[in-house]
C-alpha positions as protocol buffer text, in pm:
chain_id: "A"
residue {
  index: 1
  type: UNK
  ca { x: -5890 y: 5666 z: 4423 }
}
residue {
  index: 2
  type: UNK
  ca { x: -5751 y: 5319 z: 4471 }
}
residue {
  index: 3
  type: UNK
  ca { x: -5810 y: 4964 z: 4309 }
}
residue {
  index: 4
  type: UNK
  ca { x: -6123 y: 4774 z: 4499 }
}
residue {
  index: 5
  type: UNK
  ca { x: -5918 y: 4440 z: 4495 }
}
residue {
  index: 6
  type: UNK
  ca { x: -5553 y: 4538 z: 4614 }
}
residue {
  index: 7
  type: UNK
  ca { x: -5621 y: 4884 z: 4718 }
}
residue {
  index: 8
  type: UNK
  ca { x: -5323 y: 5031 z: 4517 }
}
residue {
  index: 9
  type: UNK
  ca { x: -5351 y: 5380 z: 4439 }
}
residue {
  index: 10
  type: UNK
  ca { x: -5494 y: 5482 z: 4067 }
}
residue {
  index: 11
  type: UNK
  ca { x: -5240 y: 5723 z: 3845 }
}
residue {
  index: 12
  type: UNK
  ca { x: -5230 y: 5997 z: 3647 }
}
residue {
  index: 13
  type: UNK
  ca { x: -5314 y: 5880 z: 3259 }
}
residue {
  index: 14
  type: UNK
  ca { x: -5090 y: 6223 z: 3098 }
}
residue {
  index: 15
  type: UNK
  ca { x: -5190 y: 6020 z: 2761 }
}
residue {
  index: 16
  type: UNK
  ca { x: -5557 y: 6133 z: 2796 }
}
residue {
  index: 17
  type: UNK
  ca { x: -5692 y: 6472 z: 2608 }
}
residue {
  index: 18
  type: UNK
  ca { x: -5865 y: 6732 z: 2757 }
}
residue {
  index: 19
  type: UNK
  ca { x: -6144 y: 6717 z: 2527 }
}
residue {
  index: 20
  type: UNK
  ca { x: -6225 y: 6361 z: 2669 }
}
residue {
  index: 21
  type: UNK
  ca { x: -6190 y: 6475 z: 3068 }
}
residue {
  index: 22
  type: UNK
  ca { x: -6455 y: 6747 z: 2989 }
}
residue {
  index: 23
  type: UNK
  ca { x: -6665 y: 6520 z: 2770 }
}
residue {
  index: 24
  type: UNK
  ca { x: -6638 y: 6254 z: 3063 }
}
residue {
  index: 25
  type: UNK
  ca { x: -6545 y: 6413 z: 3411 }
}
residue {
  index: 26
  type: UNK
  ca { x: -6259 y: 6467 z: 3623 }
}
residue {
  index: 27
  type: UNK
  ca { x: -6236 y: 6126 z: 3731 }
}
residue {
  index: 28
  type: UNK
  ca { x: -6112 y: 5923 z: 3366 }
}
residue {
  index: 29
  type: UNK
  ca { x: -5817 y: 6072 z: 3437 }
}
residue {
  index: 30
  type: UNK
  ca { x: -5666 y: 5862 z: 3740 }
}
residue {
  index: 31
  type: UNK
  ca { x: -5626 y: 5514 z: 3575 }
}
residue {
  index: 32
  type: UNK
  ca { x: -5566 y: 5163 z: 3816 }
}
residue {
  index: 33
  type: UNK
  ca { x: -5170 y: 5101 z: 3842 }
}
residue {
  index: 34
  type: UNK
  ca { x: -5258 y: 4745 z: 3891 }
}
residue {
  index: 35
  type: UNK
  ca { x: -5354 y: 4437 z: 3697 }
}
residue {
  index: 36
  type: UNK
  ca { x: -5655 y: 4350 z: 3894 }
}
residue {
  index: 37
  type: UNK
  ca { x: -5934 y: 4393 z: 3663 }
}
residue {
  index: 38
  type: UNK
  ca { x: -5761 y: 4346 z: 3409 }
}
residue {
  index: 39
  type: UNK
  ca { x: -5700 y: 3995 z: 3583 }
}
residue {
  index: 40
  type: UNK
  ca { x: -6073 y: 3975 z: 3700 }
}
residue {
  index: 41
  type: UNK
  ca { x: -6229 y: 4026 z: 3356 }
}
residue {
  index: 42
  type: UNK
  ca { x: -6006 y: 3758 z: 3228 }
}
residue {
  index: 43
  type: UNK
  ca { x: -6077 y: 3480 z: 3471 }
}
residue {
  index: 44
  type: UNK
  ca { x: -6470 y: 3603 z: 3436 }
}
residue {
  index: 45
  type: UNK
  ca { x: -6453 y: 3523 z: 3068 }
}
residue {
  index: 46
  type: UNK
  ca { x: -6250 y: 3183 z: 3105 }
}
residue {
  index: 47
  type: UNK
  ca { x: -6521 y: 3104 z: 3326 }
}
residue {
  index: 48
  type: UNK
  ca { x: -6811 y: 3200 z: 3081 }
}
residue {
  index: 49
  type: UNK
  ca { x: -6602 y: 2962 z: 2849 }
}
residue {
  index: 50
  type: UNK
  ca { x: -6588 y: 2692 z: 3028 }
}
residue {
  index: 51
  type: UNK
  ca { x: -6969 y: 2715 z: 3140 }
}
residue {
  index: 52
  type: UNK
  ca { x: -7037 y: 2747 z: 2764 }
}
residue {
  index: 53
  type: UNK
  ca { x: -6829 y: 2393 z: 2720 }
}
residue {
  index: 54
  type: UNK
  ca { x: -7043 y: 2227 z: 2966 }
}
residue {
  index: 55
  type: UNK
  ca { x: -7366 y: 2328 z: 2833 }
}
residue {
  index: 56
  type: UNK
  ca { x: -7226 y: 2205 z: 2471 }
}
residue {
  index: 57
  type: UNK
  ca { x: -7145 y: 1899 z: 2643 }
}
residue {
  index: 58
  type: UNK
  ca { x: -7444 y: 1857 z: 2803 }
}
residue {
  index: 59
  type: UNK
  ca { x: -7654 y: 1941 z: 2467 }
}
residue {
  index: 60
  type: UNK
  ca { x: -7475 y: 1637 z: 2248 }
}
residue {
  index: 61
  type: UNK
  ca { x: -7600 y: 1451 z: 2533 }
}
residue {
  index: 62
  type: UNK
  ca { x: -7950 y: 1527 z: 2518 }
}
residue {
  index: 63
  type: UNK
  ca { x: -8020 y: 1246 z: 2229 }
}
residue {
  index: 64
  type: UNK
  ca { x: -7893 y: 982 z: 2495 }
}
residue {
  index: 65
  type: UNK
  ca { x: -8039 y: 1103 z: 2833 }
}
residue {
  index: 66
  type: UNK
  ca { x: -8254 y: 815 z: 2880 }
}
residue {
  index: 67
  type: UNK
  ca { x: -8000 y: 573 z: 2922 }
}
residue {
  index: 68
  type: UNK
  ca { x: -7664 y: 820 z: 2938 }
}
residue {
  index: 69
  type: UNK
  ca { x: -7475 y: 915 z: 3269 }
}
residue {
  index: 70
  type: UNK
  ca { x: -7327 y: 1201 z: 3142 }
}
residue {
  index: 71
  type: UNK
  ca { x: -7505 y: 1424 z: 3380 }
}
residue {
  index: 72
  type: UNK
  ca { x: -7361 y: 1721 z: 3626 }
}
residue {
  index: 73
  type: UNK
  ca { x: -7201 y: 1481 z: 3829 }
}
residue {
  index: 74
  type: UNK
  ca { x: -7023 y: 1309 z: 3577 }
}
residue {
  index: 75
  type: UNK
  ca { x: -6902 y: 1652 z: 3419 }
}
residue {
  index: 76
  type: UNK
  ca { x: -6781 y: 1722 z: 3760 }
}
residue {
  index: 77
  type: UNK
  ca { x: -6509 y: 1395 z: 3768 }
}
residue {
  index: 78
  type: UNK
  ca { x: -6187 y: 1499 z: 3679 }
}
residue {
  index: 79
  type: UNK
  ca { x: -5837 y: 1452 z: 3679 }
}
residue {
  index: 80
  type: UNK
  ca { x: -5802 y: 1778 z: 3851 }
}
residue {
  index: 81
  type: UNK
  ca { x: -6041 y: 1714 z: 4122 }
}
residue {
  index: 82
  type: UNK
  ca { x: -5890 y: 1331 z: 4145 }
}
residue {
  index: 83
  type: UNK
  ca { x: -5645 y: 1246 z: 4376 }
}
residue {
  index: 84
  type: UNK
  ca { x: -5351 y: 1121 z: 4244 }
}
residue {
  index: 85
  type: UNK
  ca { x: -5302 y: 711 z: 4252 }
}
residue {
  index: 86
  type: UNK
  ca { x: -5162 y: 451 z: 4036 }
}
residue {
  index: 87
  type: UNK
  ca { x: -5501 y: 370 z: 3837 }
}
residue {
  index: 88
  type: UNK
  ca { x: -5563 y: 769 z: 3806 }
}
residue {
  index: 89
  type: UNK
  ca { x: -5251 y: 810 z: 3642 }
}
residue {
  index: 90
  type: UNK
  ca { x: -5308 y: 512 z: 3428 }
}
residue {
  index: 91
  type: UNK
  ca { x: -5645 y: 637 z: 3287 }
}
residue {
  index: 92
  type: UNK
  ca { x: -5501 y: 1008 z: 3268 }
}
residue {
  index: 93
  type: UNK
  ca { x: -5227 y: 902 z: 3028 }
}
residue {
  index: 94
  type: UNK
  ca { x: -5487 y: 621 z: 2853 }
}
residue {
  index: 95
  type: UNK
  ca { x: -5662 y: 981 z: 2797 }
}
residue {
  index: 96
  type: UNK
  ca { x: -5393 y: 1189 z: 2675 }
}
residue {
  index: 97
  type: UNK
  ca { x: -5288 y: 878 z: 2418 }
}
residue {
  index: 98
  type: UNK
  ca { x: -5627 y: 881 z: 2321 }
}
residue {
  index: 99
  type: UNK
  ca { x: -5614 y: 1299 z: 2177 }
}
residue {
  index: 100
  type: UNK
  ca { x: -5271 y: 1189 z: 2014 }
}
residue {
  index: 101
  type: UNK
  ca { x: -5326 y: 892 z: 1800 }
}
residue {
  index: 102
  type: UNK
  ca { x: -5555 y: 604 z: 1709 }
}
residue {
  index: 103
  type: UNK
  ca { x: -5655 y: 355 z: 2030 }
}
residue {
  index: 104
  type: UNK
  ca { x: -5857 y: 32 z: 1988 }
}
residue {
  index: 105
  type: UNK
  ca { x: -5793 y: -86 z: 2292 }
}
residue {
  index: 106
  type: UNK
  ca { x: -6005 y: 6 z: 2631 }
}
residue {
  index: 107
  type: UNK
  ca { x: -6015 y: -90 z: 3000 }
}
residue {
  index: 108
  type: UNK
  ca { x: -6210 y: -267 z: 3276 }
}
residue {
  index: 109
  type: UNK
  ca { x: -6253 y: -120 z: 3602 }
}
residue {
  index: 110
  type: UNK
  ca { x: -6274 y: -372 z: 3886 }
}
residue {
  index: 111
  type: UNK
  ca { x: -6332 y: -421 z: 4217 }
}
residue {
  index: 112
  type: UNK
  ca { x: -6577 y: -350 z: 4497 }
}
residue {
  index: 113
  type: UNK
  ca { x: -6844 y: -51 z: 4527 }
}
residue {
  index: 114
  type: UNK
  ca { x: -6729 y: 274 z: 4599 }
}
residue {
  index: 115
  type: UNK
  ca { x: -6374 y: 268 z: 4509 }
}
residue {
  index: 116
  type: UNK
  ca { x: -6332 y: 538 z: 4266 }
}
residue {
  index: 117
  type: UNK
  ca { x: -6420 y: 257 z: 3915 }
}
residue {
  index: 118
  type: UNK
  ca { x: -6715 y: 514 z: 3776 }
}
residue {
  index: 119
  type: UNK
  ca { x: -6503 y: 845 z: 3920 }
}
residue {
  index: 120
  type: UNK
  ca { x: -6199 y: 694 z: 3691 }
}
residue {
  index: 121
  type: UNK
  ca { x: -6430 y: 611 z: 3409 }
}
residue {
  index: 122
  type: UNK
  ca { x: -6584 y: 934 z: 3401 }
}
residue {
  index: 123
  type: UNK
  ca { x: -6263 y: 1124 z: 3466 }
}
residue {
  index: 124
  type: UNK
  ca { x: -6174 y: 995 z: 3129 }
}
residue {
  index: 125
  type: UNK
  ca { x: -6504 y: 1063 z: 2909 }
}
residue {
  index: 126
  type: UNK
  ca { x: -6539 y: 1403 z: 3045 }
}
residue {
  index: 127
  type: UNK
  ca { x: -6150 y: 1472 z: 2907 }
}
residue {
  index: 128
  type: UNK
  ca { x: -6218 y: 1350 z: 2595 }
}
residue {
  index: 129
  type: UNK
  ca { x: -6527 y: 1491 z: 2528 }
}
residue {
  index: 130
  type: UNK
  ca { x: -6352 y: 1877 z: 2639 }
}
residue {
  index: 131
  type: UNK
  ca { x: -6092 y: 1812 z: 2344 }
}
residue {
  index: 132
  type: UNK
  ca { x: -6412 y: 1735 z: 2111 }
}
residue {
  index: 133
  type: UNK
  ca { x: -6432 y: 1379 z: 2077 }
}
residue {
  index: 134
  type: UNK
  ca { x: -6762 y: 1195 z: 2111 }
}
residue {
  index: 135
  type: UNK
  ca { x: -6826 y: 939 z: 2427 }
}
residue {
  index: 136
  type: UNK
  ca { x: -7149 y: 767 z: 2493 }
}
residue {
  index: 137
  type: UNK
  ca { x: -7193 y: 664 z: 2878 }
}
residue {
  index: 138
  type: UNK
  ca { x: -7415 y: 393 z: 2973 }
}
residue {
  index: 139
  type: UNK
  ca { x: -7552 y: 238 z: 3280 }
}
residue {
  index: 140
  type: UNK
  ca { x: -7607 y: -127 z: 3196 }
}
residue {
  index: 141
  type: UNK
  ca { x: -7881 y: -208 z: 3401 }
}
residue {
  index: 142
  type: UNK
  ca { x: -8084 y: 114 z: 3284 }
}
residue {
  index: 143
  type: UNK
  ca { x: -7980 y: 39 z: 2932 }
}
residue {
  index: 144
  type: UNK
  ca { x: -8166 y: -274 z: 2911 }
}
residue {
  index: 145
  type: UNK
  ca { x: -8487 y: -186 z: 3123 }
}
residue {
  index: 146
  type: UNK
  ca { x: -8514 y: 81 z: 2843 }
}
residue {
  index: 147
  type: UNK
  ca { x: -8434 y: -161 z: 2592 }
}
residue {
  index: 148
  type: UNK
  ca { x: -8702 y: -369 z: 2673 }
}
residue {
  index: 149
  type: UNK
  ca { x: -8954 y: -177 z: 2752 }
}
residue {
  index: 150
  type: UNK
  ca { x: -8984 y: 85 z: 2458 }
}
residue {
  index: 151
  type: UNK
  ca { x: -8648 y: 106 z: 2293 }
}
residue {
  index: 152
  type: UNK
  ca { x: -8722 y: -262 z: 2110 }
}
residue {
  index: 153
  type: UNK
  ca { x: -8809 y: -111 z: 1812 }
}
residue {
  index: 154
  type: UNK
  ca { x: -8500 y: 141 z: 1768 }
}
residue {
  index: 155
  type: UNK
  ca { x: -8237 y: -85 z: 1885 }
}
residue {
  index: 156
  type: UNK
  ca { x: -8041 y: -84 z: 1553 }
}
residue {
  index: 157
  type: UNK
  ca { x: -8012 y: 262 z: 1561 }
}
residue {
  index: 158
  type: UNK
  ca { x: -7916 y: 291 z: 1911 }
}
residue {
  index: 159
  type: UNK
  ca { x: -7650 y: -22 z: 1854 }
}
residue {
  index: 160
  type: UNK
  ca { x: -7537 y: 202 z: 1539 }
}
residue {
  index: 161
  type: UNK
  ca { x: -7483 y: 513 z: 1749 }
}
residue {
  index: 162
  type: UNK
  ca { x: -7270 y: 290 z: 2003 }
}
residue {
  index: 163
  type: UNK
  ca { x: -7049 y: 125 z: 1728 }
}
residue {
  index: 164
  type: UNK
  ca { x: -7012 y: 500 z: 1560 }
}
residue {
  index: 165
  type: UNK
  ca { x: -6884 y: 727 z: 1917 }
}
residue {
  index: 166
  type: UNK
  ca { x: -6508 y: 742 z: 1996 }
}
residue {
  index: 167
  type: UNK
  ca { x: -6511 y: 624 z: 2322 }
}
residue {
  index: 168
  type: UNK
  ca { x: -6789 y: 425 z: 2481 }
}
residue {
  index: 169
  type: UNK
  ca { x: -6839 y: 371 z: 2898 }
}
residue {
  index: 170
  type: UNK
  ca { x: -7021 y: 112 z: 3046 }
}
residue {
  index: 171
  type: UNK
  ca { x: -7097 y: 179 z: 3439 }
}
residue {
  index: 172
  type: UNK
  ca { x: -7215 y: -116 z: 3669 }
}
residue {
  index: 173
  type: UNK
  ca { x: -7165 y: -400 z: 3460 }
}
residue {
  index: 174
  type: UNK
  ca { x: -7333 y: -702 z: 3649 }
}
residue {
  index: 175
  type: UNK
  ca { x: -7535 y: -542 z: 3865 }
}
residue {
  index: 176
  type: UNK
  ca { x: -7900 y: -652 z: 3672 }
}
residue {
  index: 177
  type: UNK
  ca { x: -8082 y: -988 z: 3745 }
}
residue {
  index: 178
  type: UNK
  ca { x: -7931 y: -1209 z: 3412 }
}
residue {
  index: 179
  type: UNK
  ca { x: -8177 y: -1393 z: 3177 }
}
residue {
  index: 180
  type: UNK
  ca { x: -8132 y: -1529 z: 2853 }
}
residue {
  index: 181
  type: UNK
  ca { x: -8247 y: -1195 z: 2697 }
}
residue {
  index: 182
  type: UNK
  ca { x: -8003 y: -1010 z: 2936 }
}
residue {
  index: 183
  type: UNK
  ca { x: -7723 y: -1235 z: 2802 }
}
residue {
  index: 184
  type: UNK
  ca { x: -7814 y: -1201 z: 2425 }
}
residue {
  index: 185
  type: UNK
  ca { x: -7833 y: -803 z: 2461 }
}
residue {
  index: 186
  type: UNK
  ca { x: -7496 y: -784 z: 2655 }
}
residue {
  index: 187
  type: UNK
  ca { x: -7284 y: -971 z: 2396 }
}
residue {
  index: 188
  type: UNK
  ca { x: -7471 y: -772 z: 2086 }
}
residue {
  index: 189
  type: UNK
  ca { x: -7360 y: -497 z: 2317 }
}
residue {
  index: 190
  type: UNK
  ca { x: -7015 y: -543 z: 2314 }
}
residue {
  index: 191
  type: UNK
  ca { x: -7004 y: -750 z: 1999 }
}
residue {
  index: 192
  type: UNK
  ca { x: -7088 y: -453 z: 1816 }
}
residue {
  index: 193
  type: UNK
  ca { x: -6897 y: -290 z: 1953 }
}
residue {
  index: 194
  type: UNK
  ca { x: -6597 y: -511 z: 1898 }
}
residue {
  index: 195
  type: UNK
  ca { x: -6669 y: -500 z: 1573 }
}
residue {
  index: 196
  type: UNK
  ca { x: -6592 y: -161 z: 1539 }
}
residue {
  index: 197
  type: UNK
  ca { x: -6272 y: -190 z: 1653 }
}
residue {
  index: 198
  type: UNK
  ca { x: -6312 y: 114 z: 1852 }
}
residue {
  index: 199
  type: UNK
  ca { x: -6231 y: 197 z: 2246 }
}
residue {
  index: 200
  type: UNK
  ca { x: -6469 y: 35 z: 2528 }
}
residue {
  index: 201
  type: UNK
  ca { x: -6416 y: 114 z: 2948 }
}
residue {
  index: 202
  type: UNK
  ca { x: -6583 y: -116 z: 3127 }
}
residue {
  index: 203
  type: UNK
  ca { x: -6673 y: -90 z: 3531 }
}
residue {
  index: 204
  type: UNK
  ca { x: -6794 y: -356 z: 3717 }
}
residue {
  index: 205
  type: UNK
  ca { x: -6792 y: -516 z: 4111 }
}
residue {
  index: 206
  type: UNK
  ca { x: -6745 y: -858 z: 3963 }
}
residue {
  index: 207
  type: UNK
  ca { x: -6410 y: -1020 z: 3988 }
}
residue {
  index: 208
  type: UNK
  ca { x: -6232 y: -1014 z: 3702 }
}
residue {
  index: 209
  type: UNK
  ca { x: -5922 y: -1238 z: 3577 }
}
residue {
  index: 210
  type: UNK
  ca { x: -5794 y: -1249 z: 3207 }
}
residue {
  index: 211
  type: UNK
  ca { x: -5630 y: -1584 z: 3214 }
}
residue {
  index: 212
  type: UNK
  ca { x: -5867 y: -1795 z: 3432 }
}
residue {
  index: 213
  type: UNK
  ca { x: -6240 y: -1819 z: 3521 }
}
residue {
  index: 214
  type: UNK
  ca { x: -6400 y: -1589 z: 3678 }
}
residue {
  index: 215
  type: UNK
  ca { x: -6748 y: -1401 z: 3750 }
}
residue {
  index: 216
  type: UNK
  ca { x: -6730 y: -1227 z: 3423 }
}
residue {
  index: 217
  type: UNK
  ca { x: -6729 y: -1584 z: 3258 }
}
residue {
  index: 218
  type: UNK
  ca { x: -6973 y: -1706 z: 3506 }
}
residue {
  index: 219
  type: UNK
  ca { x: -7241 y: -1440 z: 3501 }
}
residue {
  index: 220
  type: UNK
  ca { x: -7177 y: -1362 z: 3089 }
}
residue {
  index: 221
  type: UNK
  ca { x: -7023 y: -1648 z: 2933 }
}
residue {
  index: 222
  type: UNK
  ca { x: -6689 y: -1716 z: 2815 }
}
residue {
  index: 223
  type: UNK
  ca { x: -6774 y: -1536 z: 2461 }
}
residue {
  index: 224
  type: UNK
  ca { x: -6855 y: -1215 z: 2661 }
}
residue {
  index: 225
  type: UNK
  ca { x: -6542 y: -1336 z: 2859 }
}
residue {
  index: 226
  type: UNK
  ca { x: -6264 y: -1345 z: 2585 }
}
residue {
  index: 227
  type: UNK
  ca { x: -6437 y: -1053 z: 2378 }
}
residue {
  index: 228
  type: UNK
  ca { x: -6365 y: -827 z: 2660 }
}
residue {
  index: 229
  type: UNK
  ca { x: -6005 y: -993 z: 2721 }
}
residue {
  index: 230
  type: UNK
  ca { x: -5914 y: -913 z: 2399 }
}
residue {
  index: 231
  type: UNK
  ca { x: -6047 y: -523 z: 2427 }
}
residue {
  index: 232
  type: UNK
  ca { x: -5959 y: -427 z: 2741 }
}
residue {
  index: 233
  type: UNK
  ca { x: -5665 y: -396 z: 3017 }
}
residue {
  index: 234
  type: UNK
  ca { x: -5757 y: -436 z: 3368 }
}
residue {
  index: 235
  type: UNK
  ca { x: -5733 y: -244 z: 3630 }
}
residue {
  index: 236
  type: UNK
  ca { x: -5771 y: -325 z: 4014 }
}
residue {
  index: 237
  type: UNK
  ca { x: -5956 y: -104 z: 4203 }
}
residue {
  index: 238
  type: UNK
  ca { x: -5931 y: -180 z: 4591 }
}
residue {
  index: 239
  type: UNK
  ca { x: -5961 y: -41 z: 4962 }
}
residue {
  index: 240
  type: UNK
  ca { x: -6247 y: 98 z: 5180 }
}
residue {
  index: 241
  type: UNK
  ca { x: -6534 y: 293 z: 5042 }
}
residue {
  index: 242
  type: UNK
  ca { x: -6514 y: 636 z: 4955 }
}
residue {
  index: 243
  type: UNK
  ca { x: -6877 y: 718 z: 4886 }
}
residue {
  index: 244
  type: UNK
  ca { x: -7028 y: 943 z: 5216 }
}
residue {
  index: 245
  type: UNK
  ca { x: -7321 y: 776 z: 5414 }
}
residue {
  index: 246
  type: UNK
  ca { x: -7605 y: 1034 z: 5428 }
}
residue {
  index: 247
  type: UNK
  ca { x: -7551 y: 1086 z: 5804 }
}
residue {
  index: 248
  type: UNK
  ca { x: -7189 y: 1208 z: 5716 }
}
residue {
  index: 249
  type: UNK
  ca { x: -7367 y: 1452 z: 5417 }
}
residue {
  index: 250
  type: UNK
  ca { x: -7626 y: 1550 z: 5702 }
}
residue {
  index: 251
  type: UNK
  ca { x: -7363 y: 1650 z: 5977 }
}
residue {
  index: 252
  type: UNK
  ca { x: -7190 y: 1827 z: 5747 }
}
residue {
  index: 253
  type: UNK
  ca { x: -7522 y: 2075 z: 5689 }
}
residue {
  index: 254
  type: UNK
  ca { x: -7409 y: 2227 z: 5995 }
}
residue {
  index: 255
  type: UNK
  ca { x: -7035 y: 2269 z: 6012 }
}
């Protein structure tokens, strides 16, 4: 007999009493001389655990999946699948600070489309939330259509959740046509939750600059402006595209 994964040879077990080899058969008495299933089991079970994680994730989720991103593909962003460049390992050790002691202060995410600002973002939440604290993702733009279309009524309670979570993410910021209703929502959005003196990462295409004007002023206002100056650091975000046109996905069908 020999292993199915290495092929070493099994052994004699002389530990094993007769009674059990006539109970059982001849063969329980050749035992592996290998750690391979041993090894197989384990990694089996890790992976049960970590499924079981996900699905935990996923389930304190469930109460914000009309306007949360923290989907499969967000669970998927992390620092291990990341490649490793300055902002990554700024927002790995903003992170690891996080599990170790109290933060109140956050980032912003900046630059243009498709260069890694929601990957970073959600690199971060989905850390957090593995070492048990609670994160709250939101896309602006679907935030507010929800808001105002059937959400008016439970605002306070949503705005309560957002000022109560440990960490809270706000993808695309800017991207939505701005009225005066969009601009009133936005600063009770992060008034509140400036307010609570708790963590905020924002990601946006508009430019950003903390000690000048700038599109955040311009498209916000200067009180959306110097609320998020005083939250968050910035971080540049720059170079070609990363995201894969759908003739790239296609082609690859059939390699």
């Amino acid at each position: 007999m020999k292993c199915s994964i290495c092929g070493s040879p099994y052994v004699l077990n002389k530990m094993l009493p007769e009674k059990m080899v006539k109970l059982l058969g001849e063969k329980i008495r050749y035992i592996p001389s290998c750690k391979c299933h041993e090894t197989f089991y384990e990694n089996k079970l890790n992976e049960l655990s970590k499924e079981n994680q996900r699905e935990r994730i996923l389930n304190r989720g469930k109460k914000y999946r009309n306007f949360s991103v923290i989907d499969n593909k967000f669970l998927n962003s992390t620092f291990e699948n990341a490649d490793v460049t300055e902002n990554i390992s700024v927002c790995k050790k903003f992170a690891e600070a996080f599990t170790k002691k109290k933060v109140n202060v956050g980032l912003i995410l900046y630059g243009d489309s498709g260069t890694g600002k929601s990957f970073a973002s959600a690199c971060v939440g989905n850390y957090l939330m593995e070492r048990g604290k609670s994160v709250m993702a939101l896309n602006l733009g679907l935030y507010l259509a929800r808001l105002k279309s059937d959400w008016s009524r439970t605002e306070t309670e949503i705005l309560d959740k957002i000022s109560e979570c440990d960490l809270l993410i706000i993808d695309d910021f800017g991207a939505e046509r701005v009225t005066d209703w969009v601009l009133e929502k936005v600063f009770l959005l992060i008034d509140v939750r400036y307010k609570s003196e708790k963590p905020i990462i924002i990601s946006t295409n508009l430019e950003y600059r903390k000690d000048r004007e700038c599109d955040i002023a311009r498209v916000f206002g200067k009180r959306v402006k110097d609320r998020i100056n005083e939250m968050c650091y910035p971080l540049f975000f720059y170079g070609e595209s990363r995201r894969k046109p759908g003739t790239e996905k296609f082609k690859n069908l059939f390699t």
